[in-house]
mmCIF file of the N, C-alpha and C atoms, coordinates in Angstrom:
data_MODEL
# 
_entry.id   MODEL 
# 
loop_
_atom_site.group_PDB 
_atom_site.id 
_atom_site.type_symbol 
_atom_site.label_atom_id 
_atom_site.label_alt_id 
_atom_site.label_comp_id 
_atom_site.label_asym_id 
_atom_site.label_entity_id 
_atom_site.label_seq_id 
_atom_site.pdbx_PDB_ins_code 
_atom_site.Cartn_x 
_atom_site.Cartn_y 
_atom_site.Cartn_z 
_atom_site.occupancy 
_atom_site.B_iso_or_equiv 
_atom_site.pdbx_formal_charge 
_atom_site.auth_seq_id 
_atom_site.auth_comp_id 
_atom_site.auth_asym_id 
_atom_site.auth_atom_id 
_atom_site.pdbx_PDB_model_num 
ATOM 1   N N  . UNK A 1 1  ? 195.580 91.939 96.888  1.00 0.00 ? 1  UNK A N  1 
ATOM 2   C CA . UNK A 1 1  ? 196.349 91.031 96.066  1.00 0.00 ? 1  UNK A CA 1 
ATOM 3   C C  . UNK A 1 1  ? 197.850 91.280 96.230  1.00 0.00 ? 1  UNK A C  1 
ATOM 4   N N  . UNK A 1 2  ? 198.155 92.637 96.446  1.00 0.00 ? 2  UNK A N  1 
ATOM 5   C CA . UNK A 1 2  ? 199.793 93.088 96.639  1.00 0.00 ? 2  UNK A CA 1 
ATOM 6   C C  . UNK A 1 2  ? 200.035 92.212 98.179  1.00 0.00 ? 2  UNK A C  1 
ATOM 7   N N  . UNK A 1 3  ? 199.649 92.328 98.829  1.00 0.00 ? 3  UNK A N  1 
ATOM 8   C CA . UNK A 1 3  ? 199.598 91.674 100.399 1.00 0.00 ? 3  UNK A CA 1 
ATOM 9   C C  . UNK A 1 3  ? 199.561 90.125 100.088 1.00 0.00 ? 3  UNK A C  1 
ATOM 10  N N  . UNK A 1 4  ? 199.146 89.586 99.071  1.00 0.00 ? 4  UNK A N  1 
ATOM 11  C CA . UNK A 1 4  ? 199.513 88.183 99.504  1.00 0.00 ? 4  UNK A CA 1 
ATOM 12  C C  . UNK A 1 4  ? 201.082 88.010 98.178  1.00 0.00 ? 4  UNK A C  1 
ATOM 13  N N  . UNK A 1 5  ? 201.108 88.577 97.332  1.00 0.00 ? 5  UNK A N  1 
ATOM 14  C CA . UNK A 1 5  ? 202.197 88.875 96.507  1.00 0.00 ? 5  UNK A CA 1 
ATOM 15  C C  . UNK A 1 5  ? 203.575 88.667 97.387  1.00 0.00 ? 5  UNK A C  1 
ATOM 16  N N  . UNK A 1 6  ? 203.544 89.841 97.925  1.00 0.00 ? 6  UNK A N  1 
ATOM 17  C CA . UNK A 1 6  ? 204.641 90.132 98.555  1.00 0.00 ? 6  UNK A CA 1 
ATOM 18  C C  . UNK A 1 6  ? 204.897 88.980 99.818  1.00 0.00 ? 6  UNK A C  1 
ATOM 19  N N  . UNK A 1 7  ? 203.605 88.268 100.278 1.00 0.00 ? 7  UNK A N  1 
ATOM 20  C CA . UNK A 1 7  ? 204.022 87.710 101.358 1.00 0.00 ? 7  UNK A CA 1 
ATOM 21  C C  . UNK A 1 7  ? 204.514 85.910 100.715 1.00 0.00 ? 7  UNK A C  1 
ATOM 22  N N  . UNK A 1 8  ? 204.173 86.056 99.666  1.00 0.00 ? 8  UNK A N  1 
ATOM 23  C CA . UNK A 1 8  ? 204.543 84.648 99.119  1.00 0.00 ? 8  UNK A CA 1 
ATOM 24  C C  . UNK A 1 8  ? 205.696 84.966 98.206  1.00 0.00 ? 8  UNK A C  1 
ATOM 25  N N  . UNK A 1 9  ? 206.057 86.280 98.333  1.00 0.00 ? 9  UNK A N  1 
ATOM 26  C CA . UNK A 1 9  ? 208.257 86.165 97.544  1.00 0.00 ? 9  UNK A CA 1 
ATOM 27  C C  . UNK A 1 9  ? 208.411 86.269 99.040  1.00 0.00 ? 9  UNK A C  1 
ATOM 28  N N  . UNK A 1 10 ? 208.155 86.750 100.311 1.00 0.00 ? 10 UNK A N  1 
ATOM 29  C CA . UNK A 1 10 ? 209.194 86.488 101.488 1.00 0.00 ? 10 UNK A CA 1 
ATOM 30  C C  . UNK A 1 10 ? 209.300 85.170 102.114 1.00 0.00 ? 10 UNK A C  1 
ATOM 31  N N  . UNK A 1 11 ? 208.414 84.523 101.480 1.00 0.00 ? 11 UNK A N  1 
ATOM 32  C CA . UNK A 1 11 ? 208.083 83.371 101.792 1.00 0.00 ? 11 UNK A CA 1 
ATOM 33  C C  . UNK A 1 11 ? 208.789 82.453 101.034 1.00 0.00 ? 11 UNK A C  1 
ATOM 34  N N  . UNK A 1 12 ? 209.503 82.836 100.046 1.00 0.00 ? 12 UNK A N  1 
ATOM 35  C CA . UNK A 1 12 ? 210.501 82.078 99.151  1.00 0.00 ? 12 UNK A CA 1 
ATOM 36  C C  . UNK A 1 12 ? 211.385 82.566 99.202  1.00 0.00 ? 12 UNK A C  1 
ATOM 37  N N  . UNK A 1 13 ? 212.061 83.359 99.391  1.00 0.00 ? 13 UNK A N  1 
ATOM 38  C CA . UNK A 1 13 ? 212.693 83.788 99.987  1.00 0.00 ? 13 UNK A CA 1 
ATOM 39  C C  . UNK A 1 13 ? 213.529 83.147 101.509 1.00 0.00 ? 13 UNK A C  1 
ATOM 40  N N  . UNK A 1 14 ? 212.780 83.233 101.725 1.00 0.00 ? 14 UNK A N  1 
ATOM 41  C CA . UNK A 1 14 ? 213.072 82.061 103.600 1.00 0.00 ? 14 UNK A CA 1 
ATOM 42  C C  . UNK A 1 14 ? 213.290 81.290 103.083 1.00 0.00 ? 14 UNK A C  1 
ATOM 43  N N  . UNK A 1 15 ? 212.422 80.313 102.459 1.00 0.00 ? 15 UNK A N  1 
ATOM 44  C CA . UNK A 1 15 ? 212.641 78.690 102.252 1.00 0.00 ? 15 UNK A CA 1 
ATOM 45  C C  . UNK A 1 15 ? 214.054 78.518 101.023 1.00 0.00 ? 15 UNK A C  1 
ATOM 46  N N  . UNK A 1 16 ? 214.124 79.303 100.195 1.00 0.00 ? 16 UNK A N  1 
ATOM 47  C CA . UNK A 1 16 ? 215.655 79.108 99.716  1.00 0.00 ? 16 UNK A CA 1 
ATOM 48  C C  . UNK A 1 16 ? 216.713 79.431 100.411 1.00 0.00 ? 16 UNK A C  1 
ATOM 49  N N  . UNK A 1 17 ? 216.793 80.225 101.208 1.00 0.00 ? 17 UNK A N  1 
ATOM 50  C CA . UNK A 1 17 ? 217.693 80.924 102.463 1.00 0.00 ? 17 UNK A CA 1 
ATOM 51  C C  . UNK A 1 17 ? 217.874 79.742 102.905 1.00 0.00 ? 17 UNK A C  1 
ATOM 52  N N  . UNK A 1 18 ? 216.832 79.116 103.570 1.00 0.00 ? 18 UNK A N  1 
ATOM 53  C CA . UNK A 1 18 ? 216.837 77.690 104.052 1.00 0.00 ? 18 UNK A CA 1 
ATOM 54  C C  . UNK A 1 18 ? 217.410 76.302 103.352 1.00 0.00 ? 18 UNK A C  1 
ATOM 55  N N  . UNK A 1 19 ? 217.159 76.622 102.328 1.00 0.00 ? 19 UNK A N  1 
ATOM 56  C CA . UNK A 1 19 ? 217.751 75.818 101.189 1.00 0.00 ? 19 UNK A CA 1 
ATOM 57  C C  . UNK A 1 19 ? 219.072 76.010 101.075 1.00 0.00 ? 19 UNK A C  1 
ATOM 58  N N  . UNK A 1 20 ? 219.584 76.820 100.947 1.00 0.00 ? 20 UNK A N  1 
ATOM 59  C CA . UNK A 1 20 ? 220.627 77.347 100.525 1.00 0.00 ? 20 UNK A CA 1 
ATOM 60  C C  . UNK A 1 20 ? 222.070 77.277 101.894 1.00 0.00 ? 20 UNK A C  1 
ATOM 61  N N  . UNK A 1 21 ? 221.102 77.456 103.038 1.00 0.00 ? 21 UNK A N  1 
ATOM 62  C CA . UNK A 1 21 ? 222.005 77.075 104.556 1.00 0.00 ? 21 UNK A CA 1 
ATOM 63  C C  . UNK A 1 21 ? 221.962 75.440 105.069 1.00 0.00 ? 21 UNK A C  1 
ATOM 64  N N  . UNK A 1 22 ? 220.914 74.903 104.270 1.00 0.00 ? 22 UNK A N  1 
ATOM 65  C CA . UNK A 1 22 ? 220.876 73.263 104.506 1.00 0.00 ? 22 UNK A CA 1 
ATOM 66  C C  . UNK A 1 22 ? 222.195 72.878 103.606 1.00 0.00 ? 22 UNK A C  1 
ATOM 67  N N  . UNK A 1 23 ? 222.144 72.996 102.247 1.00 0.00 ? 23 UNK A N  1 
ATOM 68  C CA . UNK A 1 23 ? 223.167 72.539 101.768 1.00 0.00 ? 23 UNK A CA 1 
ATOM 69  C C  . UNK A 1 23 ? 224.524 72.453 101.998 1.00 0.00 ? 23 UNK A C  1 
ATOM 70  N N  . UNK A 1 24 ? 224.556 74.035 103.044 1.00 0.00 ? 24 UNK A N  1 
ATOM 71  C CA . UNK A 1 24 ? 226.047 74.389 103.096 1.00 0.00 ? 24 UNK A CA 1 
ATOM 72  C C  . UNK A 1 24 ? 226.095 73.541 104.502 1.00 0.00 ? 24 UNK A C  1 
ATOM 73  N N  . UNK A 1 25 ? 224.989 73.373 104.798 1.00 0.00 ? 25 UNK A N  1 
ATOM 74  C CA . UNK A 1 25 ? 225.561 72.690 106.351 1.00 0.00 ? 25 UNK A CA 1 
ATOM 75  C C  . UNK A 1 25 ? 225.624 70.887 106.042 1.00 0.00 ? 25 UNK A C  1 
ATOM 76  N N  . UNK A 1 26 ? 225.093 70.764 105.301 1.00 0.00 ? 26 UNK A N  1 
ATOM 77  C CA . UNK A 1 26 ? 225.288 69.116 104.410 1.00 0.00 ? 26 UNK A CA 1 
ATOM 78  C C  . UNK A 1 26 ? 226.790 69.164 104.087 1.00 0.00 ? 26 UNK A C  1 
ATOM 79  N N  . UNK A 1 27 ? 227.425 70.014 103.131 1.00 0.00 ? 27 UNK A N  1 
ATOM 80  C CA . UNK A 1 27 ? 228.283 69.940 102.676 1.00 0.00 ? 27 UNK A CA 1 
ATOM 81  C C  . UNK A 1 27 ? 229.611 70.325 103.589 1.00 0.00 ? 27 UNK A C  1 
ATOM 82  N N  . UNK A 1 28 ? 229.323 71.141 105.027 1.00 0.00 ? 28 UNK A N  1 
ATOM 83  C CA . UNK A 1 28 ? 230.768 71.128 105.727 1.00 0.00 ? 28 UNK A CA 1 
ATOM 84  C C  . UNK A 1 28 ? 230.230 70.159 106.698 1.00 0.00 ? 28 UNK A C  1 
ATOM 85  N N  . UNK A 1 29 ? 229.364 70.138 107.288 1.00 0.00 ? 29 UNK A N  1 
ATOM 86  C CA . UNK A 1 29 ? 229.186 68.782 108.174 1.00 0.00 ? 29 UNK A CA 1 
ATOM 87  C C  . UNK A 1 29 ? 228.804 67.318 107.842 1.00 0.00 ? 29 UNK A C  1 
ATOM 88  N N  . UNK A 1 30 ? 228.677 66.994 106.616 1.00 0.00 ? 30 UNK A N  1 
ATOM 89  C CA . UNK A 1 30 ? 228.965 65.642 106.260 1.00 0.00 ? 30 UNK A CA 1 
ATOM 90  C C  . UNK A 1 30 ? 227.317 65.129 106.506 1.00 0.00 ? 30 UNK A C  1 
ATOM 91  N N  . UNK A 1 31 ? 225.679 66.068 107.074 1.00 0.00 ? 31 UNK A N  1 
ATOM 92  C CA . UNK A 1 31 ? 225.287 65.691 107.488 1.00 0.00 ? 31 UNK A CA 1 
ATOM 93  C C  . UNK A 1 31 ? 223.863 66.475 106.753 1.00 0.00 ? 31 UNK A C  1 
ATOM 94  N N  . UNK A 1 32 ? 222.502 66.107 107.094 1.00 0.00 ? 32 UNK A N  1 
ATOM 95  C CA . UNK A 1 32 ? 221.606 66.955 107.184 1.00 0.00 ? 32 UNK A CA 1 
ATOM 96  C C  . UNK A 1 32 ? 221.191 67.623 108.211 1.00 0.00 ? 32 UNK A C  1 
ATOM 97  N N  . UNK A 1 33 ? 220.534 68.990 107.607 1.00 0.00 ? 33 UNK A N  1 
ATOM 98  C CA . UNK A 1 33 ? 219.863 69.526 108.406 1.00 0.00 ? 33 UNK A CA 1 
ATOM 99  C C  . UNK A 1 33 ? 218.451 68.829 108.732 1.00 0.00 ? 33 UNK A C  1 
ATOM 100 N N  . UNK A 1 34 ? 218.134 69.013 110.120 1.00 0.00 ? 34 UNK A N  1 
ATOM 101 C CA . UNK A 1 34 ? 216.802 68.011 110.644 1.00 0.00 ? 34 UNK A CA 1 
ATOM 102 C C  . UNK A 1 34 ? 216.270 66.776 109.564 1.00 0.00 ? 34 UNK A C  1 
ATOM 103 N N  . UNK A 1 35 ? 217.499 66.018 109.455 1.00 0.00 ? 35 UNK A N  1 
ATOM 104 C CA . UNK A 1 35 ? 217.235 64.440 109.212 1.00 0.00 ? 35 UNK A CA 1 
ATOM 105 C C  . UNK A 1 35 ? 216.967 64.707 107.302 1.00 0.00 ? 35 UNK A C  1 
ATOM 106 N N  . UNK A 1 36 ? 217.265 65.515 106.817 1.00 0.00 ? 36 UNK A N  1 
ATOM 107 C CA . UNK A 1 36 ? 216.932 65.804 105.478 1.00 0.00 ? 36 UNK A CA 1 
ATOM 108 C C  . UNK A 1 36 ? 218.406 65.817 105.230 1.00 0.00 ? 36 UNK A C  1 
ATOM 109 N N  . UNK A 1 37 ? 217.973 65.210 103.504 1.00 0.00 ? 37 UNK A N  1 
ATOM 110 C CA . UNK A 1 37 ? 219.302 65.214 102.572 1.00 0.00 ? 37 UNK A CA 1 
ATOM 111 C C  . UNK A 1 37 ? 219.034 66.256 101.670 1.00 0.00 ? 37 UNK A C  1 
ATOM 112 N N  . UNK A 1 38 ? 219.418 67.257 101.446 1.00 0.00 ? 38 UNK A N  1 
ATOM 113 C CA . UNK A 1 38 ? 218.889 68.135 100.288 1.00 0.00 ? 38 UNK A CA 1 
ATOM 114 C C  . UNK A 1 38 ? 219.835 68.223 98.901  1.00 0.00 ? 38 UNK A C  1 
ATOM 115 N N  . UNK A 1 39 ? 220.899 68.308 99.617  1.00 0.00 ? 39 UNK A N  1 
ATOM 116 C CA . UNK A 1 39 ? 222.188 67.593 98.482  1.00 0.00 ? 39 UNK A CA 1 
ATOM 117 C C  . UNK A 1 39 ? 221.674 66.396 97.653  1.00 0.00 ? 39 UNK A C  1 
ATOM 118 N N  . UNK A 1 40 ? 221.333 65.829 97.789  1.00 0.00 ? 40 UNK A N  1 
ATOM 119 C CA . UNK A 1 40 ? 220.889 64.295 97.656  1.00 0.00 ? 40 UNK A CA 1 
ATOM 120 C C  . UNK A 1 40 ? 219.705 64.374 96.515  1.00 0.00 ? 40 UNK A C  1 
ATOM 121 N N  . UNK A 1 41 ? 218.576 65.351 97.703  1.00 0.00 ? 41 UNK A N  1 
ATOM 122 C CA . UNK A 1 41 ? 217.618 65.690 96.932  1.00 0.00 ? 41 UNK A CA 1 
ATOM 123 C C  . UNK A 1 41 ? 217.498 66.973 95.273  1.00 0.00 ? 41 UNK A C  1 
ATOM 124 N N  . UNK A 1 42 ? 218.878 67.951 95.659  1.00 0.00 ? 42 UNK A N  1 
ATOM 125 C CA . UNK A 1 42 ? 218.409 69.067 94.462  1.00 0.00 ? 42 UNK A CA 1 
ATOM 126 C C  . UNK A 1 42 ? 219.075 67.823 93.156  1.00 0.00 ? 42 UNK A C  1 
ATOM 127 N N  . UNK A 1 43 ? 220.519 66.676 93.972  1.00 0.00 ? 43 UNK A N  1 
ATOM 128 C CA . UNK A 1 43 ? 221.065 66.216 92.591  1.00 0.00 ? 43 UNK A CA 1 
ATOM 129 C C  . UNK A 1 43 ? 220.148 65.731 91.957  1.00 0.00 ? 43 UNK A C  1 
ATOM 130 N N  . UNK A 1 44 ? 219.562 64.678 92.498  1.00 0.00 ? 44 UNK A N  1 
ATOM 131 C CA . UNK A 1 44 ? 218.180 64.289 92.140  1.00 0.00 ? 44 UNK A CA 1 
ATOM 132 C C  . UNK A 1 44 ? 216.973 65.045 91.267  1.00 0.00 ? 44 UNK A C  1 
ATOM 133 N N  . UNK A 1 45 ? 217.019 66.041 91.382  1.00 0.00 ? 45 UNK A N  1 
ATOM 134 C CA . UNK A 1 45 ? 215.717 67.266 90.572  1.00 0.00 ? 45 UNK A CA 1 
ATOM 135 C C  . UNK A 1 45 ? 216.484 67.354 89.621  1.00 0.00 ? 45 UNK A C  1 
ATOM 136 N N  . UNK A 1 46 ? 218.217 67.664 89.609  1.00 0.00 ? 46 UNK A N  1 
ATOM 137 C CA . UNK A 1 46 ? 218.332 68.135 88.408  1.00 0.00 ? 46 UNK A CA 1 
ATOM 138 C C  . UNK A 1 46 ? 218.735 66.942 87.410  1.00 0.00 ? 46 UNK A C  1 
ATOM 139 N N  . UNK A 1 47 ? 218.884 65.863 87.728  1.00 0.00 ? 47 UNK A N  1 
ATOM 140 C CA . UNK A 1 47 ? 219.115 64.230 86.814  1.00 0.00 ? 47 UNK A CA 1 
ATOM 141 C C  . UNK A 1 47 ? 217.958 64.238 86.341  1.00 0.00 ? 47 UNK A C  1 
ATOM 142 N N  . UNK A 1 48 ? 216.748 64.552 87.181  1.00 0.00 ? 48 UNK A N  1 
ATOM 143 C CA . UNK A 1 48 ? 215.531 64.220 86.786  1.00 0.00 ? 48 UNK A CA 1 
ATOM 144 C C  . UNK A 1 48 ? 215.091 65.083 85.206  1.00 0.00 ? 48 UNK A C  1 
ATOM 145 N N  . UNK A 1 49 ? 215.595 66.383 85.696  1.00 0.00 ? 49 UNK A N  1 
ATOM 146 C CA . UNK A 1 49 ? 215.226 67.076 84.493  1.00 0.00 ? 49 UNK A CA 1 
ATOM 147 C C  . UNK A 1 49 ? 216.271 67.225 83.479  1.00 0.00 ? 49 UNK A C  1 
ATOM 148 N N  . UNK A 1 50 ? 217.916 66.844 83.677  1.00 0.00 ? 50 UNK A N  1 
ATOM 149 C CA . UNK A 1 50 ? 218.142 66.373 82.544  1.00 0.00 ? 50 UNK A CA 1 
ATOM 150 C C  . UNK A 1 50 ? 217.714 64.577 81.624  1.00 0.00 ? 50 UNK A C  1 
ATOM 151 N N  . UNK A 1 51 ? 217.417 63.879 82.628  1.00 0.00 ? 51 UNK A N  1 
ATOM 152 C CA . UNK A 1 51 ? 216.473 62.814 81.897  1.00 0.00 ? 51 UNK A CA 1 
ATOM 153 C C  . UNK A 1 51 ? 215.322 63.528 81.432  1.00 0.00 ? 51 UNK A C  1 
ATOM 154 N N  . UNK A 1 52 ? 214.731 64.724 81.322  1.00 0.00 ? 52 UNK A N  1 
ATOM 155 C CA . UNK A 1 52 ? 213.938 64.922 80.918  1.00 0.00 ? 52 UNK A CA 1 
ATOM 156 C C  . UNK A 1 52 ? 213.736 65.180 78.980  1.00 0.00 ? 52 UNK A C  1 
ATOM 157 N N  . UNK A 1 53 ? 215.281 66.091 79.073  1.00 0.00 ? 53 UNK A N  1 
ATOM 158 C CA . UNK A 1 53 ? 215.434 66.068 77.189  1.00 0.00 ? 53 UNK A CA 1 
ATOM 159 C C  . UNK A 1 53 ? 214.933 67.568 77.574  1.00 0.00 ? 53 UNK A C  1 
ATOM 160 N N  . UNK A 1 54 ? 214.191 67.416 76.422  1.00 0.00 ? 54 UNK A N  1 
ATOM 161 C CA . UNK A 1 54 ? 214.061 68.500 75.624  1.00 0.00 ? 54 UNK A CA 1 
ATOM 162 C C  . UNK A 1 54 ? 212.953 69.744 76.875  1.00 0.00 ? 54 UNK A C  1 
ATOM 163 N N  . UNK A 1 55 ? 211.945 68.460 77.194  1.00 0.00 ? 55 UNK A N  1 
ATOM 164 C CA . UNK A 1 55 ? 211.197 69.328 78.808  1.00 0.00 ? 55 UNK A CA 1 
ATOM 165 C C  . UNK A 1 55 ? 211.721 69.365 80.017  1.00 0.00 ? 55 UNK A C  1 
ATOM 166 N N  . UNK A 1 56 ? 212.706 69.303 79.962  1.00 0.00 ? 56 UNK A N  1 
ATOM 167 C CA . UNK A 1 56 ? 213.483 69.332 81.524  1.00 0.00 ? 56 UNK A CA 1 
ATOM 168 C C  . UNK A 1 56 ? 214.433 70.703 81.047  1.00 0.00 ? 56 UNK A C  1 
ATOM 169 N N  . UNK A 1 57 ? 214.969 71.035 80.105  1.00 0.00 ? 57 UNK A N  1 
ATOM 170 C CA . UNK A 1 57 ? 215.989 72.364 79.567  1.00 0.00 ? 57 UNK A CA 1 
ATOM 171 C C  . UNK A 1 57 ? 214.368 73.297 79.582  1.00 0.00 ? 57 UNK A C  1 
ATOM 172 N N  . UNK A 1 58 ? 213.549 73.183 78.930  1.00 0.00 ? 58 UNK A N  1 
ATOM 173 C CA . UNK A 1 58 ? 211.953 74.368 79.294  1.00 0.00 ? 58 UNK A CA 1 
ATOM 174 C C  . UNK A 1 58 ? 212.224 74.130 80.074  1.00 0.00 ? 58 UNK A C  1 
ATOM 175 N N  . UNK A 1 59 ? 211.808 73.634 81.380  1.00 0.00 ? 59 UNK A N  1 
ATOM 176 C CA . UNK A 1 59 ? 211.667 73.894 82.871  1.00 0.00 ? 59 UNK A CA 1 
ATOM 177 C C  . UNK A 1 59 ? 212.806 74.481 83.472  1.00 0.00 ? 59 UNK A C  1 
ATOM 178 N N  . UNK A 1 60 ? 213.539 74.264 83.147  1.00 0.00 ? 60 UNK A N  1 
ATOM 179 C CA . UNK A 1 60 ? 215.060 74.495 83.591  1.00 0.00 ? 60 UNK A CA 1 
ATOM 180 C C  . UNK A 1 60 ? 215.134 76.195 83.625  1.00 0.00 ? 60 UNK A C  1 
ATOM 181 N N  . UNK A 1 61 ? 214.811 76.255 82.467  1.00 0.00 ? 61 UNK A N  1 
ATOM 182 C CA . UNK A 1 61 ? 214.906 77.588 81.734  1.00 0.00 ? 61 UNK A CA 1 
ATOM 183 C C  . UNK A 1 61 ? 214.007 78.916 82.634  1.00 0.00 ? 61 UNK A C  1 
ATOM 184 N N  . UNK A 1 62 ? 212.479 78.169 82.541  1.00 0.00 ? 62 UNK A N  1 
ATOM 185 C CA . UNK A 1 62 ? 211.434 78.648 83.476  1.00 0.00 ? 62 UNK A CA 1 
ATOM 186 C C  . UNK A 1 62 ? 212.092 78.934 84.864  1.00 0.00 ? 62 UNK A C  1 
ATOM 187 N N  . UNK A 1 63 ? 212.630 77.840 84.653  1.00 0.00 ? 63 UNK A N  1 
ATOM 188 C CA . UNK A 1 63 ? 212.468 78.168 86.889  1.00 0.00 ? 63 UNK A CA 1 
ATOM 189 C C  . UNK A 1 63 ? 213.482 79.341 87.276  1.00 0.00 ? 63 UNK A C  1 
ATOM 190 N N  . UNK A 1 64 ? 214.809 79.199 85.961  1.00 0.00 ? 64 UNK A N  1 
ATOM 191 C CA . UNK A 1 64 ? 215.997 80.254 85.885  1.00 0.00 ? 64 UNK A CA 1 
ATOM 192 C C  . UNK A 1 64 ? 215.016 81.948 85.714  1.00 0.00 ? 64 UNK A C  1 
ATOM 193 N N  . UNK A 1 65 ? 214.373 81.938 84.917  1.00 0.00 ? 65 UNK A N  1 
ATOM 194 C CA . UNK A 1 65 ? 213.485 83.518 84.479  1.00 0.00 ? 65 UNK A CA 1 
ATOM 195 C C  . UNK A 1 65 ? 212.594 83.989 85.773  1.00 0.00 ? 65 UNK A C  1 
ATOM 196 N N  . UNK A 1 66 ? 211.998 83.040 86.383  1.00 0.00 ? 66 UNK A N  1 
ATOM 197 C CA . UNK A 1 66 ? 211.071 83.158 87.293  1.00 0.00 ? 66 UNK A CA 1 
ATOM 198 C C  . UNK A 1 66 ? 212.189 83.745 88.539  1.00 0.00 ? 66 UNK A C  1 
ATOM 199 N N  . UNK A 1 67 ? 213.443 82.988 88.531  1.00 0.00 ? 67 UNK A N  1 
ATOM 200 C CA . UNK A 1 67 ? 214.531 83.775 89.490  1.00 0.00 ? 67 UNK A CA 1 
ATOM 201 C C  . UNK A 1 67 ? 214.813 84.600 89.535  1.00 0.00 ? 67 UNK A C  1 
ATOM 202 N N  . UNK A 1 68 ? 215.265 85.007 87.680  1.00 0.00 ? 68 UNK A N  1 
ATOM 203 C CA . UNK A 1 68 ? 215.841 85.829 87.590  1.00 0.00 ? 68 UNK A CA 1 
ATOM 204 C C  . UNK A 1 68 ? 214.928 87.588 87.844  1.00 0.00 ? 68 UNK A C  1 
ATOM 205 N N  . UNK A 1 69 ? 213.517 87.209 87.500  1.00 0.00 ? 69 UNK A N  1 
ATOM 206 C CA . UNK A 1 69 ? 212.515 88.656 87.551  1.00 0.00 ? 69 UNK A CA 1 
ATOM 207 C C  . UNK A 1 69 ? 212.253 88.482 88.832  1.00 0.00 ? 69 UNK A C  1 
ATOM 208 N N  . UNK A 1 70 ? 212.223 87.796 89.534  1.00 0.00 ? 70 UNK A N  1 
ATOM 209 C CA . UNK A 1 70 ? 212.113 88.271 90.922  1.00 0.00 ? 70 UNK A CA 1 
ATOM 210 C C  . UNK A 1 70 ? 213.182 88.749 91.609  1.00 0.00 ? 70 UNK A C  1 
ATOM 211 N N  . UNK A 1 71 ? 214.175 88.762 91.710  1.00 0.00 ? 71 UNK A N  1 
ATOM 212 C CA . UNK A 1 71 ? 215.451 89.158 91.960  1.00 0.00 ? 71 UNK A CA 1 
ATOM 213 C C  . UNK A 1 71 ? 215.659 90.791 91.207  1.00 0.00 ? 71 UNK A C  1 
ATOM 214 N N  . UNK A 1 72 ? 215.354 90.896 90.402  1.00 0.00 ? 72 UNK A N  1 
ATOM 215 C CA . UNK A 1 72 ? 215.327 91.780 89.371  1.00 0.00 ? 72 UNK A CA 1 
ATOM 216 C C  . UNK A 1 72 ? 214.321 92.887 90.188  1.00 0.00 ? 72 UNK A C  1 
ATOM 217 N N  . UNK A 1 73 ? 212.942 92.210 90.293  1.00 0.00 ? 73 UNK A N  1 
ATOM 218 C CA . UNK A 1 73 ? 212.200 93.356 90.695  1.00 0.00 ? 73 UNK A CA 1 
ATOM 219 C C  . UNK A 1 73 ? 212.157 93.697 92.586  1.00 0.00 ? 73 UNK A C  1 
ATOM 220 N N  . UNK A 1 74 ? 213.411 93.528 93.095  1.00 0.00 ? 74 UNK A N  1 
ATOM 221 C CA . UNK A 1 74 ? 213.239 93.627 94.572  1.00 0.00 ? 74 UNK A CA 1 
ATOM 222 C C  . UNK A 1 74 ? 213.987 95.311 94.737  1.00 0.00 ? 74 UNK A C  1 
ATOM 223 N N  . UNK A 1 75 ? 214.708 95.396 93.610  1.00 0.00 ? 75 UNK A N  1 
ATOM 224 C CA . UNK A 1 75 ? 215.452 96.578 93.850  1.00 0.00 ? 75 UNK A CA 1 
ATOM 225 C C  . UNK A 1 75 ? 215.222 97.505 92.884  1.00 0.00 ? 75 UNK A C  1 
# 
């Protein structure tokens, strides 16, 4: 169970890395990375969940804790 644990935070890990280098390359090159808008797309998640009210600030909240203890428990 530790073996698939660990391989699904490096695995998020990458894909926000990825996330996180798409945006910046959206935002100095005017462009997406491989035909994707992600700029486009996170503004989008987060309109969505402030149209959400009162369940979009829970989720909000969630997804912030779930960051924050994983980050927390790497070191």
């Amino acid at each position: 169970m530790n073996i698939v644990t660990n391989f699904l935070g490096n695995l998020t890990t990458i894909l926000l890395s990825f996330v996180s280098l798409s945006i910046l390359a959206e935002v100095i090159f005017g462009e997406g990375v491989f035909g994707t808008e992600v700029v486009t797309n996170v503004m989008g998640l987060i309109q969505k969940m402030g149209d959400g009210g009162f369940v979009g600030l829970i989720a909000l909240i969630i997804l912030i804790q779930v960051f924050k203890n994983k980050n927390t428990n790497e070191f």
